[in-house]
C-alpha positions as CSV (number, residue, x, y, z in Angstrom):
1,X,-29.4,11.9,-18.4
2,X,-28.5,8.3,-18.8
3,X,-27.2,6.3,-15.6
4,X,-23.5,5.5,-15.2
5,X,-21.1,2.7,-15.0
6,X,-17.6,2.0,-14.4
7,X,-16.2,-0.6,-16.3
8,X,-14.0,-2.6,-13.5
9,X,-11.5,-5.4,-14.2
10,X,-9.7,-7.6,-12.1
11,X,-6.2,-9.0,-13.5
12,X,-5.0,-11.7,-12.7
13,X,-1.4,-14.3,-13.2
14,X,-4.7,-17.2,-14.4
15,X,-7.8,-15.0,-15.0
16,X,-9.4,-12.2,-15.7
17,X,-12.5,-10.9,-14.8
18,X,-14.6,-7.5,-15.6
19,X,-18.2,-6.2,-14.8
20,X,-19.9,-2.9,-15.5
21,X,-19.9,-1.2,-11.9
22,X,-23.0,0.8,-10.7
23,X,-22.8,4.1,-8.6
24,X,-24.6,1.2,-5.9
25,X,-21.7,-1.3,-6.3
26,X,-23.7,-3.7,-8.5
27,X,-21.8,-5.6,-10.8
28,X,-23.9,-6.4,-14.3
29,X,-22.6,-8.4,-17.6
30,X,-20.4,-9.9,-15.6
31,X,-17.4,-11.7,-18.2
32,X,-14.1,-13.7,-17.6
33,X,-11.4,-14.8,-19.8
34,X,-8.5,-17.3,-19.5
35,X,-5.0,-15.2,-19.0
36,X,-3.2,-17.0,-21.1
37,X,0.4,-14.9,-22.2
38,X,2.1,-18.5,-23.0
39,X,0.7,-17.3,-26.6
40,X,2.6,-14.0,-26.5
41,X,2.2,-10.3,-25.8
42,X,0.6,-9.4,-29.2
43,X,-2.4,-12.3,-28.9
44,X,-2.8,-11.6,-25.6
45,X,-3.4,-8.1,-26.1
46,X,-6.0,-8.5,-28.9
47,X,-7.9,-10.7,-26.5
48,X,-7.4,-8.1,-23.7
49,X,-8.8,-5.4,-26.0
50,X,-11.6,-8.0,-27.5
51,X,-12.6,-8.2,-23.6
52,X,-12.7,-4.5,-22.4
53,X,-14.7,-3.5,-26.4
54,X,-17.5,-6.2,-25.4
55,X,-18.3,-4.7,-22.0
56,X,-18.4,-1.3,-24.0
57,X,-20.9,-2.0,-26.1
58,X,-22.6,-4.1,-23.2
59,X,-22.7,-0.8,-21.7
60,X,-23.7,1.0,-24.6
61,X,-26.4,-1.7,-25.9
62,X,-28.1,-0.2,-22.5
63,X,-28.0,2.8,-22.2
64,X,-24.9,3.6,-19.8
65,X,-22.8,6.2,-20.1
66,X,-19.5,4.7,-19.3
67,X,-17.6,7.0,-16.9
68,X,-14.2,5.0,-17.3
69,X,-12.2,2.1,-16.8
70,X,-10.8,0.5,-13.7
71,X,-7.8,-2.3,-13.6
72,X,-6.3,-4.1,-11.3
73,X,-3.1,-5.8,-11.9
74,X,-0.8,-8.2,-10.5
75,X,2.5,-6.5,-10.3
76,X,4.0,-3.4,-8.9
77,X,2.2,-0.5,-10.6
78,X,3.8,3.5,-10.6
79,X,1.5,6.4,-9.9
80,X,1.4,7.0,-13.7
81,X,-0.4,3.7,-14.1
82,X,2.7,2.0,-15.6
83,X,4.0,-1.5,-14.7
84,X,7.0,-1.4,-12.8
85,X,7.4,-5.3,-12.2
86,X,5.0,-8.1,-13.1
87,X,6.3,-11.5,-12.1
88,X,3.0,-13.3,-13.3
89,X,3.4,-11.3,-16.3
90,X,6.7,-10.4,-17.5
91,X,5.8,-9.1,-20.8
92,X,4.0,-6.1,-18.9
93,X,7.6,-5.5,-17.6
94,X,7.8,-1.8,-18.2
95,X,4.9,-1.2,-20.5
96,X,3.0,2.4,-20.0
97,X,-0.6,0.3,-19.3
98,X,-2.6,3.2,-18.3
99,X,-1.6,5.5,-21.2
100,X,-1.8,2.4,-23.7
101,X,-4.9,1.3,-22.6
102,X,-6.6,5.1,-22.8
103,X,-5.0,5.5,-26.2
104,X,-6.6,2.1,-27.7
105,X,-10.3,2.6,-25.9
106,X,-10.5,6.4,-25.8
107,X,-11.7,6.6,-22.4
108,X,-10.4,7.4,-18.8
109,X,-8.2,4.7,-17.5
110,X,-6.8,4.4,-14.2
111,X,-4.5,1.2,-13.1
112,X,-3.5,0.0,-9.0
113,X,-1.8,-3.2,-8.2
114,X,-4.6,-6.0,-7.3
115,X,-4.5,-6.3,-4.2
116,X,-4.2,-2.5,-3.5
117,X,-7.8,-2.7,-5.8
118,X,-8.6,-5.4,-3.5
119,X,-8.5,-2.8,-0.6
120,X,-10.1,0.1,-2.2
121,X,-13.1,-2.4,-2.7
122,X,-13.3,-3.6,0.7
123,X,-13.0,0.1,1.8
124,X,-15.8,1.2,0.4
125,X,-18.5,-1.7,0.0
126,X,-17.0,-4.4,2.5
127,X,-15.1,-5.0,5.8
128,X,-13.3,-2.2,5.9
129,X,-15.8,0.5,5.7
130,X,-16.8,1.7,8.7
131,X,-12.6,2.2,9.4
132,X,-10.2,5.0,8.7
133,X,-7.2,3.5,8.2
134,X,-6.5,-0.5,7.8
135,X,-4.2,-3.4,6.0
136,X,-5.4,-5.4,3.6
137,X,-4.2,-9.1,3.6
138,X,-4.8,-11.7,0.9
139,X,-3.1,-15.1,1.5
140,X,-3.7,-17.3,-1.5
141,X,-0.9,-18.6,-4.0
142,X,1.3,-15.8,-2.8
143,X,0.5,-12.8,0.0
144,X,0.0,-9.7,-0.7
145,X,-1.0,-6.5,0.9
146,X,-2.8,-3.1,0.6
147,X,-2.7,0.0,2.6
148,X,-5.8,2.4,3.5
149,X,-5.4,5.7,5.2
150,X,-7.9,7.9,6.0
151,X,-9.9,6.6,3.7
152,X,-7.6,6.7,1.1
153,X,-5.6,4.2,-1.1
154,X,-1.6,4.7,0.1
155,X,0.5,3.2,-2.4
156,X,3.9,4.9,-1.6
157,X,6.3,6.5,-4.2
158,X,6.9,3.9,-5.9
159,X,3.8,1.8,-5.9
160,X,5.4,-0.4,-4.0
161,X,3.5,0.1,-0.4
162,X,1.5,-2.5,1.5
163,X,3.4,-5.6,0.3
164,X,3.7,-7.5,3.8
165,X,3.9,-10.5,1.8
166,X,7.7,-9.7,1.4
167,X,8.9,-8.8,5.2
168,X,11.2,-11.3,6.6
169,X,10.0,-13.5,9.3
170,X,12.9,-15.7,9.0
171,X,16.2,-14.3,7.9
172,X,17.7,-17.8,6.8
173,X,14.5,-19.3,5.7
174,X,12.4,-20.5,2.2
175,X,14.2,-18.8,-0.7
176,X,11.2,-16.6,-1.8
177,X,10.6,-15.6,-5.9
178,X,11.4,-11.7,-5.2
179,X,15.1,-13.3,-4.6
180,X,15.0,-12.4,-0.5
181,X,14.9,-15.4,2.0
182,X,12.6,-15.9,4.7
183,X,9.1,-13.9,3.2
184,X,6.0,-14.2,5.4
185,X,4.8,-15.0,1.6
186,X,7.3,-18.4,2.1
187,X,5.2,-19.1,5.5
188,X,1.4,-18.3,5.2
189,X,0.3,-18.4,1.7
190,X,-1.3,-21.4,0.0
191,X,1.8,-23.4,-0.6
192,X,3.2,-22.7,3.1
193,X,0.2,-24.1,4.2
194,X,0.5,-27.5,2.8
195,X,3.8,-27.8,3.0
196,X,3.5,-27.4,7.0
197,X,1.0,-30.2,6.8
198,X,3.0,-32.3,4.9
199,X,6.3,-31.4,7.1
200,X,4.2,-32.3,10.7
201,X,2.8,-35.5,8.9
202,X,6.1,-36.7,8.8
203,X,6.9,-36.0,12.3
204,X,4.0,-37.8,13.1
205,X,1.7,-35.2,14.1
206,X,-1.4,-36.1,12.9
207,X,-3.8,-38.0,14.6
208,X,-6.1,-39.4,12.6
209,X,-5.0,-41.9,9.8
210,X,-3.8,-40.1,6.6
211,X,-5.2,-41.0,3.5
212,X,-3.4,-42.5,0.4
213,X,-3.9,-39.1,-1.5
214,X,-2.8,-36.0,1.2
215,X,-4.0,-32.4,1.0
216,X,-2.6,-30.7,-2.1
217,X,-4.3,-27.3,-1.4
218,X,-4.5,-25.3,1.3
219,X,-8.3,-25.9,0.6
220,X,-7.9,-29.5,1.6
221,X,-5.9,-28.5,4.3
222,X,-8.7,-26.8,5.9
223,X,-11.0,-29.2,5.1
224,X,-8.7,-32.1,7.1
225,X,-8.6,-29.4,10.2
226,X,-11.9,-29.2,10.3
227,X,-12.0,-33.1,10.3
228,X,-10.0,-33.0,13.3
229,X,-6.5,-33.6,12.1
230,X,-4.1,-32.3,14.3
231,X,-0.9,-31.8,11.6
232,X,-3.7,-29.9,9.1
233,X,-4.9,-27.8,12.4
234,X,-1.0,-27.4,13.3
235,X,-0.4,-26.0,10.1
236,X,-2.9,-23.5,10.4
237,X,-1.7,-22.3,13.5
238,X,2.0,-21.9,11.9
239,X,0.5,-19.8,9.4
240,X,-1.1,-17.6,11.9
241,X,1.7,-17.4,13.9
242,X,3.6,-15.9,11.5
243,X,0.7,-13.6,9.9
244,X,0.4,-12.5,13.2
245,X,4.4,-11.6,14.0
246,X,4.2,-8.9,11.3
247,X,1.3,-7.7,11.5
248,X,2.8,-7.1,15.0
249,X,5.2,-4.9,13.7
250,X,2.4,-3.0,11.1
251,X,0.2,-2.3,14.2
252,X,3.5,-0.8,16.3
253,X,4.5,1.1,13.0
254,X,1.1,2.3,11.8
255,X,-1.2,1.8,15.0
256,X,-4.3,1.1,11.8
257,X,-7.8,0.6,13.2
258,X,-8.1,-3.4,11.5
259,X,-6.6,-5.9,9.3
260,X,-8.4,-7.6,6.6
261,X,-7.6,-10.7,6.0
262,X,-8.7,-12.2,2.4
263,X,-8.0,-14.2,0.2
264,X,-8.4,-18.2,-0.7
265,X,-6.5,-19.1,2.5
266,X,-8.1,-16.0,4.0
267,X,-11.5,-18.3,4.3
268,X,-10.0,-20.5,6.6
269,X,-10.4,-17.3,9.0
270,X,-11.2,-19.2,11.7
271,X,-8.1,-21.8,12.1
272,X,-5.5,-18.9,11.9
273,X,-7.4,-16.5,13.8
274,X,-6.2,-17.8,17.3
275,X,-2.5,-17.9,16.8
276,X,-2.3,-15.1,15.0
277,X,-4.4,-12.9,17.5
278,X,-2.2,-14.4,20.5
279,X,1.4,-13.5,18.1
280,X,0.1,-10.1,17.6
281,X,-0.8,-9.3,21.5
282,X,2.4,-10.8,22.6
283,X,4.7,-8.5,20.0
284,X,2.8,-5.5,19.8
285,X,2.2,-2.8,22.2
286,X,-0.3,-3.0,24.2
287,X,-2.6,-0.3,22.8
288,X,-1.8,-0.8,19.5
289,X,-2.9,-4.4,19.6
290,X,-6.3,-4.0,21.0
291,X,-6.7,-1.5,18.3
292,X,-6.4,-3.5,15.3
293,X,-9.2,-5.6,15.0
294,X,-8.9,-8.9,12.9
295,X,-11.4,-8.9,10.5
296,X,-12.6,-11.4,7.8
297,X,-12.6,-9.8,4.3
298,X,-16.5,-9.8,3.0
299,X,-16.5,-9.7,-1.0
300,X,-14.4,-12.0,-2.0
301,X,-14.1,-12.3,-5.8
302,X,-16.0,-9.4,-6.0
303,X,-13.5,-7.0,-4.3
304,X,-11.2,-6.8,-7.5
305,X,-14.1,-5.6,-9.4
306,X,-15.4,-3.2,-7.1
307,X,-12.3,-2.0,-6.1
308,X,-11.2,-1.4,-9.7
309,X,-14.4,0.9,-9.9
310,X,-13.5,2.6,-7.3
311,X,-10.4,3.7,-9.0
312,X,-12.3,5.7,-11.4
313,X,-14.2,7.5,-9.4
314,X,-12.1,8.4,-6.8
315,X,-10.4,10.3,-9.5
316,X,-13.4,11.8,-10.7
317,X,-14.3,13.3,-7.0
318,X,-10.4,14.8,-7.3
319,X,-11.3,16.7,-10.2
């Protein structure tokens, strides 16, 4: 009997990115494409199909059997696998992905927002396997979240489960792009990040001189915090702060084993880590803080992938 692979893709507003996915978690003929929709839907698409029918015949050229495909998108996804909103990608708006998508490649298709992929992935190969129930956390251009319990992906009724990113930390706050004012999303992504910098430069925070071109990624940020910079440190610790006053409120609602924190922010672990550990012990109960453990995520741009996989085969274990 010939050996099997999922085909996993990851999604995203900029990129995408697929691999055929061993039972072992080992990602072959890896392949990327720019997401470019400014083209339209239709040449979009064609690409998109172009994309998934190459790693088919990768597959096939050795010898796999493919056992399905696994996507991740960016948006809020329904249980049937279509796209309920997609603010990256507005021409998804509505469109019935998963049956689509089966429809054009004649295979098994099953679709999860990206971050919810993201989870899955770090359930099983990553941070979060040796736990039962945990949130996972990805702070990069926006923040978005992912629940596991016991062991399984809990996307809610609606898909719509997990997204931290849009709880209100500050009622009167940063206008956010879901419309609401005051999302943790406004305060501890990417963008927050350097906009606290640039916000306690001005107050004079920083002690070091500041150079003629300032930190325009959170990135650079880090880098200037690790420099010793008190305004890119401060920043940091705002971020935490924050990260840390809901997940507060997610340990005291859910009382989950860990948090895993991802993400391109996410691998500045280490500058948040404080503030938001001190925030959560201060607003959660007791018990339920020194349960969750703060953890850093482990596969990084690997997760999507994985998790995608994972998908497929979860499925195929339900049948």
């Amino acid at each position: 009997m010939n050996p099997s692979v999922v085909i996993g893709i990851d999604l995203g507003g900029t990129n995408c990115r697929g691999a055929l996915v061993t039972g072992s978690g080992e990602l072959l003929c890896l392949q990327n494409f720019a997401t470019d929709i400014d083209s339209g839907f239709d040449c979009f698409w064609r690409r998109f199909l172009g994309f998934c029918r190459s790693m088919m015949a990768d597959a096939q050229a050795q010898g796999f059997l493919i056992e399905g495909l696994g996507l991740g998108f960016p948006g809020l996804v329904a249980a049937d696998g279509s796209i309920t909103v997609a603010p990256n990608l507005p021409p998804f708006n509505g469109l019935a992905l998963r049956e689509r998508l089966c429809h054009e490649l004649g295979m098994s298709v099953r679709v999860a927002n990206d971050v919810n992929a993201i989870a899955l992935g770090e359930a099983h190969w990553g941070a979060g396997r040796d736990c039962s129930d945990f949130l996972m956390v990805t702070l990069g251009t926006g923040v978005g979240g992912g629940l596991i319990v016991r062991r399984q992906l809990w996307s809610g009724c609606d898909g719509a489960a997990g997204e931290v990113g849009h709880i209100v930390v500050e009622p009167d706050g940063y206008l956010c792009g879901c419309g609401s004012r005051g999302c943790l999303e406004q305060y501890a992504s990417g963008p927050a990040v350097v906009r606290n910098y640039q916000a306690m430069v001005r107050r004079g925070t920083s002690k070091i001189h500041v150079p003629a071109v300032q930190p325009k990624t959170a990135e650079e940020v880090a880098v200037a915090a690790l420099n010793g910079d008190a305004a890119a440190m401060g920043a940091f610790e705002v971020a935490g702060r924050y990260l840390g006053q809901v997940l507060a409120g997610v340990a005291n609602l859910l009382n989950l084993e860990a948090a895993v924190i991802g993400g391109g922010v996410g691998a500045s672990f280490d500058l948040f880590l404080p503030s938001l550990r001190a925030e959560l012990e201060h607003r959660a109960f007791a018990v339920a803080a020194r349960r969750m453990q703060i953890k850093p995520a482990l596969l990084g741009d690997k997760a999507g992938i994985l998790g995608a996989a994972s998908l497929v085969r979860e499925m195929l274990r339900a049948k």
